[in-house]
ZAMARGU-4260 file (C-alpha; in steps of 0.2 Angstrom, whole numbers, plus 5000, padded with zeros to 4 digits):
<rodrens>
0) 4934/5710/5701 | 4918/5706/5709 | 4909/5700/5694 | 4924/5689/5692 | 4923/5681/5708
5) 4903/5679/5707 | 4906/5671/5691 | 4918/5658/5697 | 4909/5654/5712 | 4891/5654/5706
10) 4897/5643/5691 | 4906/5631/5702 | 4892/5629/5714 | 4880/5625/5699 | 4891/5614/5692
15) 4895/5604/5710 | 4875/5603/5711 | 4874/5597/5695 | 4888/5581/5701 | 4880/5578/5716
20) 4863/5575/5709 | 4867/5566/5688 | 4878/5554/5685 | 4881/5544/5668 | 4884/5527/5659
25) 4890/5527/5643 | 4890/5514/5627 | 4901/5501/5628 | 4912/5504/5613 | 4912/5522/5617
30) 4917/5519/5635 | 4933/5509/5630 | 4938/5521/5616 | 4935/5534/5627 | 4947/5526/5641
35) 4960/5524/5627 | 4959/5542/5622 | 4962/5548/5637 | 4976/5537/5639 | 4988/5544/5626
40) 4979/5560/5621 | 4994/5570/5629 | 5008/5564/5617 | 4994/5566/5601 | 4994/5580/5590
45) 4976/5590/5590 | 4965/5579/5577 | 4976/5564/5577 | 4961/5550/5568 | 4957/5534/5581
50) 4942/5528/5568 | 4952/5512/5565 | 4949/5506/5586 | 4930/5511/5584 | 4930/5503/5567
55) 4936/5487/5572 | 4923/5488/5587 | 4908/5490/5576 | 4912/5476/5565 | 4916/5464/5578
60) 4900/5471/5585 | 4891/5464/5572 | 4902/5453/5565 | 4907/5442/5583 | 4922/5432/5586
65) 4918/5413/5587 | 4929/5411/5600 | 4929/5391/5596 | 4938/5395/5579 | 4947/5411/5582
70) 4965/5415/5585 | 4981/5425/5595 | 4981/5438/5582 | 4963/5440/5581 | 4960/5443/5597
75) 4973/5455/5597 | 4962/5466/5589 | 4948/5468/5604 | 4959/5482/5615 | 4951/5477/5630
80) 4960/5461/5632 | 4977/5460/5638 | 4989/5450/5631 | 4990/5436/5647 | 4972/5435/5646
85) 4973/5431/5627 | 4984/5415/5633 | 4976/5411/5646 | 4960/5411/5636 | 4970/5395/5623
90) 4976/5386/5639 | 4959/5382/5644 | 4953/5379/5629 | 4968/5367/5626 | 4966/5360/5645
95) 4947/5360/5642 | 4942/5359/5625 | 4931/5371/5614 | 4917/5382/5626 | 4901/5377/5626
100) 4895/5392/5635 | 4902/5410/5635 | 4897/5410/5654 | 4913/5398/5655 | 4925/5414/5652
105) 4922/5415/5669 | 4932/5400/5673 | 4947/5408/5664 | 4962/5416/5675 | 4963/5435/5674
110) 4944/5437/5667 | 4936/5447/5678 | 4918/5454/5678 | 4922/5469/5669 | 4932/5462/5657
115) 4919/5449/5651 | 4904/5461/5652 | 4915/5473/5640 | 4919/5457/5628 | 4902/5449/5627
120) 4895/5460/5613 | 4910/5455/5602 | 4912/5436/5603 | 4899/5421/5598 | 4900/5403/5598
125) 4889/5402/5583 | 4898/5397/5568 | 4899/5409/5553 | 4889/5406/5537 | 4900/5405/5521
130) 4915/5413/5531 | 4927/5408/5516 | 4916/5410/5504 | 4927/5423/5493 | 4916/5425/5475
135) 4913/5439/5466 | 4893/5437/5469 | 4896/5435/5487 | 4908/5450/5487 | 4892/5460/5479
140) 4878/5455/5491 | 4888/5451/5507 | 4901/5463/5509 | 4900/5478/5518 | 4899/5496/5512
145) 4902/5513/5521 | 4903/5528/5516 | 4905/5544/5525 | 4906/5563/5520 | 4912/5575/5534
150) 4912/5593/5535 | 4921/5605/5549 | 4925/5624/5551 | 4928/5635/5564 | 4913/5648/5565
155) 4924/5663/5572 | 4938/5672/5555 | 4955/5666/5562 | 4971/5677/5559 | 4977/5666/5544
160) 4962/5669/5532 | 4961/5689/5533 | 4970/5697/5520 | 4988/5700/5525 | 5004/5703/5518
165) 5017/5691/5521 | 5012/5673/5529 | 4993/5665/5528 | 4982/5652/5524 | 4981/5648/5507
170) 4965/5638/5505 | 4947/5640/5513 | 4944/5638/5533 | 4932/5622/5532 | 4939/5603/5535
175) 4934/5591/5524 | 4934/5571/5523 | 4927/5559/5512 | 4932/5539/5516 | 4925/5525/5510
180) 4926/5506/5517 | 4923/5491/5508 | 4925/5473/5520 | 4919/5455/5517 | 4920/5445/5531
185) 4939/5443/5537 | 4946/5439/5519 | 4946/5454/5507 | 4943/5476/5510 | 4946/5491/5503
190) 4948/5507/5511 | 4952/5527/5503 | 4953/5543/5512 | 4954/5561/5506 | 4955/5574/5515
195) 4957/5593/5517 | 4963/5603/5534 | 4957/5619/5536 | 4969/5632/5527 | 4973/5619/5514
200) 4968/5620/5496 | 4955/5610/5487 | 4956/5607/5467 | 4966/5623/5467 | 4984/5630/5468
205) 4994/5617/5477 | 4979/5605/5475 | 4973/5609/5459 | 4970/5589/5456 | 4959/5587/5472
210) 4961/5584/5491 | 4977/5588/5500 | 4978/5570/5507 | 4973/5553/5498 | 4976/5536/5505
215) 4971/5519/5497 | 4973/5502/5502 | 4965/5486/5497 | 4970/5472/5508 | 4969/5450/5505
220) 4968/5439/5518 | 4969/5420/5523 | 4971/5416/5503 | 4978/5397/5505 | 4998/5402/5508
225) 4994/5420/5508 | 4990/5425/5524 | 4988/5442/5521 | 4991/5454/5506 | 4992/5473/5505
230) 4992/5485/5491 | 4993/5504/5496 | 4995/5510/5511 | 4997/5500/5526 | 5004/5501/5542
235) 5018/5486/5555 | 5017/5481/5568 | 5029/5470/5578 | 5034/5465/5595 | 5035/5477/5609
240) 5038/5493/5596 | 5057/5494/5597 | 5063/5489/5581 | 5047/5491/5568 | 5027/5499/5574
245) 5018/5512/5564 | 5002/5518/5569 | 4996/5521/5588 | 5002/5510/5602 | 4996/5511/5620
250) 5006/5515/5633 | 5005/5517/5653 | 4986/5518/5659 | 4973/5512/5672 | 4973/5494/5663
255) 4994/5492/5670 | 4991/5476/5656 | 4991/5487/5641 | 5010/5492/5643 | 5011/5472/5634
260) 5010/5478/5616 | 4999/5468/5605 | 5007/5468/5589 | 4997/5463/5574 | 5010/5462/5560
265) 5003/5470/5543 | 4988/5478/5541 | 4980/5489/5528 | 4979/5509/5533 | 4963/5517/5533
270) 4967/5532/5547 | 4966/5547/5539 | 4982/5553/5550 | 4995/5560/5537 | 5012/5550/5542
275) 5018/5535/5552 | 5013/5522/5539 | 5020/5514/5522 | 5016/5514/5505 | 5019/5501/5491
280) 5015/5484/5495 | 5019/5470/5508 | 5011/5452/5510 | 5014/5440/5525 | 5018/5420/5518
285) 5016/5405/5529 | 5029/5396/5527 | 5027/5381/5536 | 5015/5377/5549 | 5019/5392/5560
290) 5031/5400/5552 | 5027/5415/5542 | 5037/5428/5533 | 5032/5446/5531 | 5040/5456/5517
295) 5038/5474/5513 | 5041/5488/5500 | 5038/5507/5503 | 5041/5522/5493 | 5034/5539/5500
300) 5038/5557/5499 | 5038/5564/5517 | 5039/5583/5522 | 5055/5589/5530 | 5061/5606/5533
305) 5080/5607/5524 | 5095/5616/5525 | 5107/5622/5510 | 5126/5612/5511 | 5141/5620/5506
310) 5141/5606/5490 | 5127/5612/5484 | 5115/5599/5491 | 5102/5598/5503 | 5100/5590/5521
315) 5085/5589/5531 | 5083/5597/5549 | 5067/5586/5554 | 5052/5577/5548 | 5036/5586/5550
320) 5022/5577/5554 | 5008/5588/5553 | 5004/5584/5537 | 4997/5603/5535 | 5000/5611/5517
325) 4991/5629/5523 | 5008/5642/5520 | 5019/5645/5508 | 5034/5638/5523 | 5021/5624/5522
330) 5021/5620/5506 | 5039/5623/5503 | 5043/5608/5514 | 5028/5597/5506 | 5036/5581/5501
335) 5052/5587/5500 | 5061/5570/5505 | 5061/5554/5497 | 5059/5540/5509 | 5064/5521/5503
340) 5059/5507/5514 | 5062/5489/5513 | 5066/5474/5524 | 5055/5458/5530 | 5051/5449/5547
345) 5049/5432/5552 | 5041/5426/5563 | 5036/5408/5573 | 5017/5409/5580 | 5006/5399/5591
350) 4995/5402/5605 | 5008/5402/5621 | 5025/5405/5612 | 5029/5418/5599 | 5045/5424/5592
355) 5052/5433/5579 | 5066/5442/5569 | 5067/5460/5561 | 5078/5467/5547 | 5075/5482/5537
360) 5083/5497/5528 | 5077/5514/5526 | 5085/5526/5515 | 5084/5545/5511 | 5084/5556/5497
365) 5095/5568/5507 | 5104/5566/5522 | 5102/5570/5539 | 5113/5582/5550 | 5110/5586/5568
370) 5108/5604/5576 | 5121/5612/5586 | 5112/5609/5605 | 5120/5597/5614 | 5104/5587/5616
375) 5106/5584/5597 | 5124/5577/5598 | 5118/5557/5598 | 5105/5560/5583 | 5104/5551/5567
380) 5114/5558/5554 | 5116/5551/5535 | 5106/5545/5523 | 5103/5527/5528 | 5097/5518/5541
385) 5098/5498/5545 | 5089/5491/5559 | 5091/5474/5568 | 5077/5466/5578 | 5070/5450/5588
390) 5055/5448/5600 | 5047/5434/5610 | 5031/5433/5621 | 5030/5414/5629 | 5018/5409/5642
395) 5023/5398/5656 | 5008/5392/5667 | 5000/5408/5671 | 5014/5419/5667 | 5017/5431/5651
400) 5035/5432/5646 | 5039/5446/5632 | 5052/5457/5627 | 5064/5462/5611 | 5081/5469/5608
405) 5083/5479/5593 | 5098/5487/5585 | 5104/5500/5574 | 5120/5497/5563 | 5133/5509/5567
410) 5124/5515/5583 | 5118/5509/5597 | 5106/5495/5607 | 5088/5496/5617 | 5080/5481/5624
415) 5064/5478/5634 | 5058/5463/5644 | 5044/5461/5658 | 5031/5448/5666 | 5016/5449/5666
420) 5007/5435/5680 | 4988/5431/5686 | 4995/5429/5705 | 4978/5424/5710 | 4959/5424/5701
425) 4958/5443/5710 | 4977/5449/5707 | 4987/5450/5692 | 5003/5460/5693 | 5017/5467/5677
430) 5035/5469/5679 | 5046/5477/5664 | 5064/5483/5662 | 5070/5496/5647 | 5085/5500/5643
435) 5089/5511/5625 | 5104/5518/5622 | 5107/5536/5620 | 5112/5530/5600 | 5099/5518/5597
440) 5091/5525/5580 | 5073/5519/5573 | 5061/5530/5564 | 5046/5518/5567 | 5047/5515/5585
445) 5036/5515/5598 | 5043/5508/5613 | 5036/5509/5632 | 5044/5525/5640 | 5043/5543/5643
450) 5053/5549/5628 | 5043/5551/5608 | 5056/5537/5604 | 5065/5523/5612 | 5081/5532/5616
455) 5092/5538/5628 | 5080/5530/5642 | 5081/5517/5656 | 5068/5513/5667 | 5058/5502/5680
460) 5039/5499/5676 | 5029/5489/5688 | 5009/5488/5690 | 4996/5477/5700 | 4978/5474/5695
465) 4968/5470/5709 | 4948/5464/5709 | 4942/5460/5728 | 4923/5460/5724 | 4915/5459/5708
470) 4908/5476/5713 | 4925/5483/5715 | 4943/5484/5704 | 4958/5494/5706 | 4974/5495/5699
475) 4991/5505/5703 | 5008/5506/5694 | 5024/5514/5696 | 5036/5520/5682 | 5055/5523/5688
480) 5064/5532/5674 | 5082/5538/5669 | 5089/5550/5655 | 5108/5546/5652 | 5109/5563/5641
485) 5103/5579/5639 | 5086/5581/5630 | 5074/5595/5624 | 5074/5608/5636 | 5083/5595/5650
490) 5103/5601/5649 | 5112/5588/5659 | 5107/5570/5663 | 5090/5569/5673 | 5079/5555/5680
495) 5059/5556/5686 | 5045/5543/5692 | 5029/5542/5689 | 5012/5535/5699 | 4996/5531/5696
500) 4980/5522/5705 | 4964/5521/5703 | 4950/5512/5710 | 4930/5508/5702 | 4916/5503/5711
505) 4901/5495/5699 | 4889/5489/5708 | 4877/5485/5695 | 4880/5490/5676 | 4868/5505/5676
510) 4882/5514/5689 | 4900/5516/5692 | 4911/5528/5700 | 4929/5530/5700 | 4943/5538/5709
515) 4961/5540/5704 | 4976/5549/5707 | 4992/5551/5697 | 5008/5560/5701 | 5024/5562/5692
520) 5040/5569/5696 | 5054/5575/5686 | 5068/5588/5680 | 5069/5603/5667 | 5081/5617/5664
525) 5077/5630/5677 | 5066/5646/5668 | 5075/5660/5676 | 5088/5671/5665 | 5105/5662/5672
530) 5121/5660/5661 | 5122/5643/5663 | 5105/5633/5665 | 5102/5621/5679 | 5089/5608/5682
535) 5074/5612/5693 | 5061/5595/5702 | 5044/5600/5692 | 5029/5591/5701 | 5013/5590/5694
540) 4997/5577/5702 | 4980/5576/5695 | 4965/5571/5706 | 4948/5563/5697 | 4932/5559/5704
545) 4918/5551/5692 | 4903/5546/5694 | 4892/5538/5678 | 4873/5532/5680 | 4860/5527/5666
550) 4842/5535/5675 | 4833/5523/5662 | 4833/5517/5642 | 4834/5532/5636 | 4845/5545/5649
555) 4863/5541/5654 | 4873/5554/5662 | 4892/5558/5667 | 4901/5570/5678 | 4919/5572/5684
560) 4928/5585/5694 | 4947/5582/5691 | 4960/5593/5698 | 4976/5598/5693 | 4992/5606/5703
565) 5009/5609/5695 | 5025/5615/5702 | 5043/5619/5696 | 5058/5625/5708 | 5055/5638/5719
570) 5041/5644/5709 | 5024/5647/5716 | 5013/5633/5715 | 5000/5632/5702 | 4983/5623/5700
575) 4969/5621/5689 | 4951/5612/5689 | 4939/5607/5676 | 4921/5601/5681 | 4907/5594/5668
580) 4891/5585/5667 | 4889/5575/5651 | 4867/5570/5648 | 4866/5557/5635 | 4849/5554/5627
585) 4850/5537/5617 | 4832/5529/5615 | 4834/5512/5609 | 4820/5513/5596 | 4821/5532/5591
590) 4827/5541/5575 | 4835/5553/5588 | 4849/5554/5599 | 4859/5566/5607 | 4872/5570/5620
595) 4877/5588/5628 | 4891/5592/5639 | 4892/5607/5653 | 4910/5612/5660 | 4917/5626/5668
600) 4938/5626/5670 | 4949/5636/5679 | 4967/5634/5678 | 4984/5646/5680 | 4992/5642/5666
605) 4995/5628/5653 | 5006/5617/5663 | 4991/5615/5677 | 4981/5613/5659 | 4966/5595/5660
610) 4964/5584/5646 | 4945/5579/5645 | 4938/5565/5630 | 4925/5572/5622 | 4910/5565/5613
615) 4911/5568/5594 | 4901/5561/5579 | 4904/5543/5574 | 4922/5540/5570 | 4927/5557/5575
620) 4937/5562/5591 | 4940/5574/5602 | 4949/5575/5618 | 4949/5593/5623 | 4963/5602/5632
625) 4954/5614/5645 | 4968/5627/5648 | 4965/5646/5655 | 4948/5651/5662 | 4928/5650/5653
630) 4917/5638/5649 | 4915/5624/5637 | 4900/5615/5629 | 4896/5604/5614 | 4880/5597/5608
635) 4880/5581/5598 | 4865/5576/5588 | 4862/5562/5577 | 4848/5557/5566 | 4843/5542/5557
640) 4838/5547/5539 | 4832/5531/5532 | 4838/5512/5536 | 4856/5514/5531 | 4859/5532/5534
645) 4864/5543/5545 | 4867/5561/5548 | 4875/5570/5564 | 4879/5588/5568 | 4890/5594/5581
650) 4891/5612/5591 | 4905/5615/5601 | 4911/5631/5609 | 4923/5639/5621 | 4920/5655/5631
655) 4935/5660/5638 | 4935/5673/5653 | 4945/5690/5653 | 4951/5684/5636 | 4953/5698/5621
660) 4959/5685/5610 | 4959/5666/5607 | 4974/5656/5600 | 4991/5662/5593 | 4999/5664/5577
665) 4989/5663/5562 | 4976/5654/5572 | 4971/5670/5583 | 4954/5674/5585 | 4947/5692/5591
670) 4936/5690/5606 | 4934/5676/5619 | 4925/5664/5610 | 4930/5648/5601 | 4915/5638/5590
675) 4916/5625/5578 | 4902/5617/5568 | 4903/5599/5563 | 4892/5588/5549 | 4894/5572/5544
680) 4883/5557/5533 | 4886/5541/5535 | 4876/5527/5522 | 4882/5511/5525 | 4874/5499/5507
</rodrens>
């Protein structure tokens, strides 16, 4: 017990001298990926792909926006721009003409300091040579190329992979990726994906043709009438997520702005996560001046665990999502349900008004049928689906209207509006209003709220941003919400609330620090053995402190200290605290670069766990979830081999303290430790 407690104490006290003494700054593009991350790493499956928001990122980075010829929809696509800024952004250029400067962005409602200083590497006034110049020499020698070949295993022998009878992994333990990427210009790419999890076959057994997953797009764009053109995989996007979104979606963060989706409409798929997109083809038409139609097709085999029925036929319990093929369970499920999906949108576009309508119909190779909890009693049943849909964003002066209202034939409505104003040049505020019925049924929605989908929910979300100095922001939000029903592990009607603030002080762009809190209350069945469940209050607040400073051209650092306390009825009271310090060394003009983390973590148990992003070779991410007791590290290095190619490596490990084992299930390891090596080329040509 002694060691125990000199360990804890003496490891803290390093790691608090350490905070008090480094601090870090970090690259732009990873800073705001970073922030997203951390965001809505909670509600993403361990691995989940972001590449496409760092993608986009570096090709803007090098391929700016003229800002003079752009659009809504393509600034959509810079994350740190909120929709109100967006318009705001064409009404002074309508009121003022095209910028002459990009110093003038200052002159704009809603752009603060930070938010120019972060959009500056991606916008240009200069104009584009040969923009739409689409040939087949130009699509030779100006287009851009990028390959990369990744490769990732777990150093310690997991449960799955020793010889057992009964259940385990069928393939090898590495994780393999090879993805290609093809863009010229704004007008024409192509993107393919293969990929292997660890446990998963490769050109053997279930995947004696190659890689467990492949994904292939090849997308056309701003061809005369054709505004866009997709064949393969791709991805929707519309409106404010009720009716129709695939992909990632933001939701409530430090930026109260980003809880405005930005919807984007079609786009090709180059994630290499293994569901929430289509495949078949889809192409958006201008139909007239701003009217445009987007129709699509799509035709996929999804995995679903099944049940017999008593007519011989099959019916699906629910879709998995995991996309893992490692078991014999696994691969029983693998593609076991046909999935037909087909509809259009259309939509009327300009800068300050937008507005649009949603139909589509899915069907199903077998139906659906609901379990026997009552929480299941309002879910989707039958083999097809119809869904109903219409969206608006208008902008009034300096205030952003938006919302939709969405419907599901033979069940029920959810709606969403809100407001979104630049009170002043320092303030701008958000107001929304949800409302989904408890029988609204969608299996590509991604609507604001607590719940997975937008169902059974009603809620208040309200959020002021708030800039006093240039030196200083803040932002807070409140989220008010109710459950009408019973849910997962919730047994009667419940209701919570949420808050969060946060304030940053950057005094110059080589220093930041930032505080913030976040609280949220609600309800869950009680965990003591009664007959008959009740609801306990479950409490849980998080407190962060970091600090970020760049020493020089060639040393950043970053430290945080966040703490986490959890409680649920009469319960004792739980807590948990991770501390780190991140050194980045990033010479401008070196072959070499690298960045190491430190960080001890303590917590009770896995509802006081911390999420933490984590740095991670280009493309890849990682957003650690420090839960028990140990220490964590992970080194990044990366190397340039020759002008266009690169090669990183990537060491991470977990030492867990008083720990026999590590993970459950087939994923058990023997011992306290937890490593995982990490190699990746990149040759971009």
């Amino acid at each position: 017990m002694e060691n125990t407690a000199y360990f804890n104490w003496r490891s803290l006290f390093l790691l608090f001298l350490l905070f008090g003494i480094y601090v870090p700054a970090i690259a732009q593009q990873q800073e705001i990926i970073k922030d997203i991350v951390e965001r809505i790493a909670p509600d993403l499956p361990e691995d989940y792909d972001l590449s496409e928001l760092l993608e986009q990122l570096q090709y803007y980075s090098s391929h700016p926006i003229n800002l003079n010829q752009t659009s809504a929809e393509e600034l959509k696509r810079l994350v740190m721009l909120s929709p109100l800024q967006i318009s705001n952004f064409f009404s002074h250029i309508a009121a003022n003409g095209k910028l002459l400067d990009l110093l003038e962005l200052q002159q704009i409602d809603g752009f603060d300091v930070q938010t120019i200083q972060n959009l500056l590497p991606f916008v240009t006034l200069k104009v584009p040579s040969g923009y739409r110049s689409l040939n087949f020499k130009n699509l030779l020698n100006k287009g851009n190329n990028d390959l990369i070949l990744r490769y990732a295993q777990t150093m310690e022998e997991q449960k799955g992979f020793r010889s057992l009878p009964g259940s385990r992994y069928l393939g090898s333990p590495e994780k393999l990726l090879l993805k290609y990427g093809y863009q010229y210009e704004q007008l024409f790419t192509i993107s393919a994906v293969f990929k292997k999890d660890a446990g998963e076959e490769l050109f053997t057994g279930s995947n004696n043709h190659g890689f467990d997953f492949n994904s292939f797009s090849i997308g056309l764009y701003q061809l005369g009438k054709i505004r866009k053109l997709v064949v393969g995989d791709y991805s929707l996007q519309f409106g404010q997520g009720l009716t129709l979104w695939s992909g990632f979606s933001f939701g409530k963060g430090p930026d109260v702005a980003g809880v405005a989706k930005k919807d984007i409409g079609l786009k090709a798929y180059t994630s290499s996560n293994e569901s929430s997109f289509f495949r078949g083809f889809a192409s958006t038409l201008n139909l007239y001046k701003n009217i445009n139609l987007t129709t699509f097709l799509s035709y996929r085999k999804l995995d679903a665990s099944q049940t017999d029925l008593e007519n011989g036929k099959f019916a699906q319990v629910n879709i998995n999502i995991s996309g893992l093929h490692r078991t014999k369970s696994e691969l029983n499920n693998e593609r076991s349900l046909a999935q037909f999906v087909y509809g259009g949108a259309l939509q009327y576009l300009s800068n300050n008004l937008s507005a649009g309508l949603i139909a589509y119909q899915s069907h199903y190779g077998s139906e659906f049928i609901t379990g026997t909890q009552a929480y299941n009693a309002h879910q989707f049943t039958g083999q097809d689906l119809t869904n109903l849909g219409m969206h608006y964003n208008y902008t009034f002066k300096n205030i952003y209207f938006f919302g939709e209202g969405a419907k599901s034939l033979n069940g029920g409505i959810a709606f969403i509006n809100g407001a979104m104003a630049s009170i002043s040049p320092k303030i701008s505020a958000v107001l929304v209003n949800r409302n989904y019925d408890i029988n609204y049924h969608s299996f590509f929605s991604q609507g604001l709220g607590e719940n997975s989908d937008a169902a059974n929910e009603k809620g208040w979300y309200s959020g002021i941003n708030y800039a006093p100095h240039s030196h200083w922001t803040g932002s807070v939000y409140a989220d008010l919400f109710r459950f009408p029903w019973s849910k997962y592990r919730v047994n009667a009607a419940s209701s919570g609330y949420e808050v969060m603030t946060q304030v940053m002080y950057r005094p110059k762009k080589t220093f930041s620090a930032i505080a913030r809190f976040k609280t949220k209350e609600n309800q869950q069945n009680t965990d003591l053995d009664v007959k008959e469940k009740y609801l306990d209050e479950v409490s849980k607040q998080n407190y962060r402190v970091e600090v970020n400073w760049r020493l020089n051209r060639k040393f950043s650092f970053q430290n945080r200290l966040e703490l986490a306390r959890f409680k649920k009825g009469n319960a004792a009271r739980e807590s948990g605290y991770l501390v780190y310090q991140d050194i980045d060394y990033s010479p401008m003009s070196s072959r070499f670069s690298s960045n190491i983390r430190l960080a001890y973590f303590n917590t009770d148990s896995y509802d006081s766990r911390v999420y933490a992003y984590e740095d991670d070779v280009l493309y890849g991410f990682s957003f650690g979830m420090y839960n028990g007791k140990g220490a964590r590290t992970f080194l990044n290095l990366k190397y340039k081999l020759m002008r266009r190619m690169d090669v990183w490596t990537r060491y991470a490990m977990f030492i867990y303290q008083d720990a026999e084992t590590v993970g459950s299930g087939l994923d058990e390891i023997q011992g306290n430790r937890k490593s995982e090596l990490k190699l990746q080329l990149r040759y971009q040509f």
